[in-house]
N, C-alpha and C positions, 0 to 999 in steps of 0.2 A: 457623257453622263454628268445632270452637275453636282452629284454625290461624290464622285470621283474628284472633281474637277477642284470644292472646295477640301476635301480631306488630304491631297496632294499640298494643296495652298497651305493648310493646319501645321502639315506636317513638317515643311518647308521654314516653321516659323517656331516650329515646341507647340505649338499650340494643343490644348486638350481637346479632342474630337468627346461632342455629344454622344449620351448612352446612345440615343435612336439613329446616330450615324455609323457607330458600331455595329451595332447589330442590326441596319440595312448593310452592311459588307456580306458578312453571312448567310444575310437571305434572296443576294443577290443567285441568278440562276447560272445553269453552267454555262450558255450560252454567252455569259457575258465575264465568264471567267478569263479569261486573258486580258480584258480590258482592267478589270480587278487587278489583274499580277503589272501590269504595265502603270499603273496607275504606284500601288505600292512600289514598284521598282523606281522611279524618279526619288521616292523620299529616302530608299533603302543606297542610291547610287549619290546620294548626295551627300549624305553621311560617312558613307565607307567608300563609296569610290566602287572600285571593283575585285575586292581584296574580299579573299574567305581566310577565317582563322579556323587552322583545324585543333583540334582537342584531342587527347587519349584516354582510356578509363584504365585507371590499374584499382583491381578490385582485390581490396589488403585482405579480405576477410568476405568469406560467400556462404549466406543460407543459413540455417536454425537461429533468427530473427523473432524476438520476444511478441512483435506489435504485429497487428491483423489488419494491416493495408490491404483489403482487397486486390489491388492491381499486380500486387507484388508475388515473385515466384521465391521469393525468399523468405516469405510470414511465416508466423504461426499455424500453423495445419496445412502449409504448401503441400501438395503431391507430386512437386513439377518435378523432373528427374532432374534438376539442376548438380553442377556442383559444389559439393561441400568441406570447407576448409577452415582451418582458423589463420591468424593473422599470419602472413607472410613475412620476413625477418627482413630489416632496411634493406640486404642486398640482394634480396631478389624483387622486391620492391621495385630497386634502382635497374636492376637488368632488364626487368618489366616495361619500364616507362625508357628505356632506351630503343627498345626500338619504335615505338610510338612517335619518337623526336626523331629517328632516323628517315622515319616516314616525309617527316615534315611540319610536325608539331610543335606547338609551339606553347601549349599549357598541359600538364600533366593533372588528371583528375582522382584522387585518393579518396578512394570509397567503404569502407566497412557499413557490414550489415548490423542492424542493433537499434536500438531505443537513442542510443547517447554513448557518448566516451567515457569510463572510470580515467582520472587521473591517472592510471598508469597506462592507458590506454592512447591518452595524448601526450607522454612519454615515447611510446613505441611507433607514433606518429611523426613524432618531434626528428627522433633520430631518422627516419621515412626520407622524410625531406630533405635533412641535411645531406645524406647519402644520395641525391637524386641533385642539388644543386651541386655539391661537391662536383661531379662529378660532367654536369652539364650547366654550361652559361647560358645566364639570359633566361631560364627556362624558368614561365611560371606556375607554381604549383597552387591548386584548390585542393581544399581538404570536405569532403561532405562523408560526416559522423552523426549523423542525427543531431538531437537535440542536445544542446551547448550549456553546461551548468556554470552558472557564475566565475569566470575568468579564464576560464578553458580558452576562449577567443583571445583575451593579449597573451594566452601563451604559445597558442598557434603561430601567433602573429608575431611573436619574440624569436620561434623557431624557424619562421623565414618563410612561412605559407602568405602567400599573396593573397587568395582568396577563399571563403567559404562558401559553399554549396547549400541548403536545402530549399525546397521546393515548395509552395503552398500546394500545390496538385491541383486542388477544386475550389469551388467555393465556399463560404461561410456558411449558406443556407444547406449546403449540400454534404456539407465534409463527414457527418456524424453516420452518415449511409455509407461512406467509403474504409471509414476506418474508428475503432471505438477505444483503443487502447492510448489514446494522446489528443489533444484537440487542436482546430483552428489556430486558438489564440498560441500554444505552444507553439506551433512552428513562426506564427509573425514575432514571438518572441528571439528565436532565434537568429533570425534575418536581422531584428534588430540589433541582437547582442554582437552577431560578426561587425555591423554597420560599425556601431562603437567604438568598439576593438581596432577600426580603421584597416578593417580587411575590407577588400573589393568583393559586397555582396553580392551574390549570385543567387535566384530565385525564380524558378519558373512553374509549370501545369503539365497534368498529361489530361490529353485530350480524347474522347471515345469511349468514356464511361458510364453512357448513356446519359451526361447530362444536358439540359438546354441550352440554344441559343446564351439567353439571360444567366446563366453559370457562368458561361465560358466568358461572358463579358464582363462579369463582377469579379472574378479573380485575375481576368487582367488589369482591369480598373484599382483592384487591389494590391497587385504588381507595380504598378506606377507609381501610388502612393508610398510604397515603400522604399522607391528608388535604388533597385536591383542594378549592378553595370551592365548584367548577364540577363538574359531570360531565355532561357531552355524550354521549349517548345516539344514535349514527347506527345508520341502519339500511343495508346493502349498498345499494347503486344500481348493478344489474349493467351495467355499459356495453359493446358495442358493440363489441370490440377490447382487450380484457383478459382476465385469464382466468379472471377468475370472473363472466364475462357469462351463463352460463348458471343462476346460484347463485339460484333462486327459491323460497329456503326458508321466505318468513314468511307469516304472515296476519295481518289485522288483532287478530286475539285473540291471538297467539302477541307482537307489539310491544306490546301492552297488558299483558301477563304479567311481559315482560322489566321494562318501566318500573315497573309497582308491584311487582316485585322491589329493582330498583334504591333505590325510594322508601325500603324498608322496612330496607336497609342502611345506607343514607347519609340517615336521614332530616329533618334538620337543612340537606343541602346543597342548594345549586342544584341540581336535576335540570333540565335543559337537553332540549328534543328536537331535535334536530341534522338531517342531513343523511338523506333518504329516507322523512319522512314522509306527504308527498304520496304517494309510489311505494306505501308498504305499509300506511300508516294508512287513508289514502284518507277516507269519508265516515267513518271513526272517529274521526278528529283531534280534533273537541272532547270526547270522554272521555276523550285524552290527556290534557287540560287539569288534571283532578283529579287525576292522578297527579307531573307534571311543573309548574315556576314561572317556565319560561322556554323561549322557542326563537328559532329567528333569524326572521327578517322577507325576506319576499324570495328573490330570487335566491342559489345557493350559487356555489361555485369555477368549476364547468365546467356545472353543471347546472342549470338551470329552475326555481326552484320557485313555490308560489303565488302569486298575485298579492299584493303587500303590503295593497291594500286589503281583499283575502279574507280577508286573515289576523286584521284587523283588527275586520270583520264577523262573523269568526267565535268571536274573544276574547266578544267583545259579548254573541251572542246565546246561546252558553254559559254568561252569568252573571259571567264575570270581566273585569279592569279590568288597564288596560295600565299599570305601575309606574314612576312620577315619577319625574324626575332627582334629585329631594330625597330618595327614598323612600331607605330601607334595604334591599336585597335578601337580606342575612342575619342569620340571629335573633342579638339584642345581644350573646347569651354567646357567639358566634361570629369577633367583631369586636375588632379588640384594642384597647387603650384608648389615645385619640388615632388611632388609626388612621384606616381610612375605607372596607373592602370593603362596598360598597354605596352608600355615598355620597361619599366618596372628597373631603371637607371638609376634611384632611389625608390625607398617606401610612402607609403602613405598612400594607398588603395582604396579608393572607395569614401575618401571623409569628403565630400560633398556640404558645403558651406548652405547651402539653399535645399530645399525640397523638392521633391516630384521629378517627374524626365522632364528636364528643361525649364526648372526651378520656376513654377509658377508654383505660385502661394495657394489657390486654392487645387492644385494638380489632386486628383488619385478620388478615387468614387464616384465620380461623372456626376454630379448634381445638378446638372445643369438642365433647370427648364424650360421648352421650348427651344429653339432652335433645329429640331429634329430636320424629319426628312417626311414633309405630307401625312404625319402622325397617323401614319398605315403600316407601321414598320415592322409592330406587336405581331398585327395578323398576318402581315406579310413573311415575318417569321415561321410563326405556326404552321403556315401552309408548305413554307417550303420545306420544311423539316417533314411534314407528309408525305411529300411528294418528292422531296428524296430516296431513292434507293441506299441502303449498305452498301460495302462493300462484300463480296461472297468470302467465306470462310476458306482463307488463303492460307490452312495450318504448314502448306509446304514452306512458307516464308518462316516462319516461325521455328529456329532451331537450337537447340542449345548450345551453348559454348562449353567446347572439348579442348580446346587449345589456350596457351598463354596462363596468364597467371593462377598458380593452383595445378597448374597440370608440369609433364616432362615436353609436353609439347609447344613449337615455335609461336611465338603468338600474330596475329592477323595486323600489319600495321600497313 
């Protein structure tokens, strides 16, 4: 296929793939989905090799969340039976994210629910960390607190947080139907603010919210631009008492499309699989593998996922090898000098001298016109978004999380 043939070549090079070569990925059919995943797998093995970095979520703080994120089981008028706690005390924090890294982890993920951190709240963070480095080398930690208010980021980054988390979720055009209580431009503000601050930004999308083709490819197009290390790749997890519980839009080909889309934009970065892949990968999860160089391990926020030693098993017997605390997670021309994203030997995370994945000057919003793919791409979209089936409402997949942090009980690593 020579849509395959030159997006391999793009990617091989940094180069930015055209909107219309985007979004022919996604509209390609299933029948030609392996040749999709083998195709992003060449750009995904050339970059990382065949090294997965696993992650763990310690969730400091779960549920009665001020902001009305549709997606979310932790908002504003949630019904979801989740559980509910306030912030967790640095040492059980640190007891939390231990066994995470006994698993084989190698970034600990510090999550509270909320709008944003009070100053005393990146205090209680502050200490989080220290208690969790203290106590494990090498190990590095992301902080995702919502929205970041003027300096919060160098003091994150004074207390020894490697990276920040938040997510643009969707798109621009689309965001104000997802969520009303903060905007778009709020979250690239704070993407920018950790950038600054010379924390290793992290920034990704949840996929499945009924949006289109053309969303999904503006907000990663908007990813690029902002030059994330990280791009977290969630899929919907319709819960149970929100209101996009009904939203059972993906299949397993349709997640495999999205991700070696993703690959082929950002293909230099962490591609992350995040949240929901048990729900809609399902027995597909290890062809994730070639597309994607990381996902977390275990249990998420509020929700279930595989068993850690599954995950484990399943790195394995896919052919790939779970990535060293020594290891580098990003390719060298990526890493700033002295710095340490990926191995984090010294600081300076994420300060990136040049623009875009793969510092092209005009990288991130695909302006590019012409070049397409037989400029049939639009309807060839459309159609196949029709003529896709959902996935069936798989609520057995979808479970809450009873164990680990918040609870008396072991947590899932």
């Amino acid at each position: 296929m020579d849509l395959l043939n030159t997006l391999v070549d793009k990617g091989l090079r940094r180069e930015l793939p055209t909107r219309d070569e985007a979004l022919a990925v996604l509209a390609t059919s299933d029948d030609d989905v392996l040749d999709v995943v083998a195709a992003a797998g060449k750009v995904r093995r050339h970059w990382f090799g065949r090294r997965v970095k696993l992650n763990y979520l310690v969730n400091l703080k779960s549920g009665l969340c001020p902001e009305d994120c549709s997606y979310c089981s932790q908002r504003l008028g949630s019904k979801a039976d989740i559980l509910k706690y306030t912030w967790l005390k640095p040492d059980q924090a640190s007891q939390a994210a231990a066994a995470g890294l006994a698993g084989g982890a190698k970034r600990v993920c510090l999550v509270a629910s909320g709008r944003g951190p009070t100053d005393r709240d990146v205090d209680r963070v502050s200490d989080t960390i220290k208690a969790i480095k203290d106590q494990n080398e090498n190990v590095e930690v992301c902080a995702c607190l919502g929205l970041l208010s003027d300096g919060q980021a160098e003091r994150l980054r004074e207390a020894g947080a490697d990276a920040y988390n938040h997510n643009l979720n969707t798109s621009e055009g689309t965001y104000g139907d997802i969520t009303t209580t903060h905007t778009y431009a709020d979250r690239v503000d704070t993407v920018q603010k950790a950038h600054a601050a010379g924390l290793s930004a992290c920034s990704g999308l949840i996929a499945g919210m009924g949006e289109s083709d053309e969303d999904i490819v503006d907000v990663v197009y908007a990813l690029r631009a902002l030059d994330p290390d990280s791009v977290p790749v969630n899929f919907l997890i319709p819960f149970e008492g929100t209101p996009l519980a009904k939203e059972w839009n993906l299949t397993p080909q349709r997640c495999l499309r999205i991700l070696a889309m993703v690959r082929f934009v950002c293909p230099d970065v962490e591609v992350r699989i995040a949240g929901g892949r048990e729900v809609h990968l399902r027995t597909m999860q290890p062809l994730a593998l070639n597309l994607a160089n990381s996902i977390f391990l275990g249990d998420y926020l509020t929700s279930e996922g595989q068993a850690g030693k599954a995950d484990l098993e399943m790195i394995a017997d896919a052919g790939f090898e779970v990535e060293g605390a020594g290891e580098l997670t990003l390719p060298e021309h990526r890493v700033t000098p002295g710095g340490g994203c990926g191995s984090h030997a010294e600081t300076g995370c994420g300060s990136h001298a040049e623009t875009g994945c793969g510092s092209h000057a005009d990288a991130g919003c695909g302006s590019h016109e012409g070049g397409g793919v037989c400029g049939s791409v639009k309807v060839a979209a459309k159609e196949q978004a029709k003529d896709e089936q959902p996935s069936e409402a798989r609520t057995d997949l979808v479970a809450v999380r009873r164990r680990g942090a918040g609870t008396d009980l072991a947590p899932n690593a």
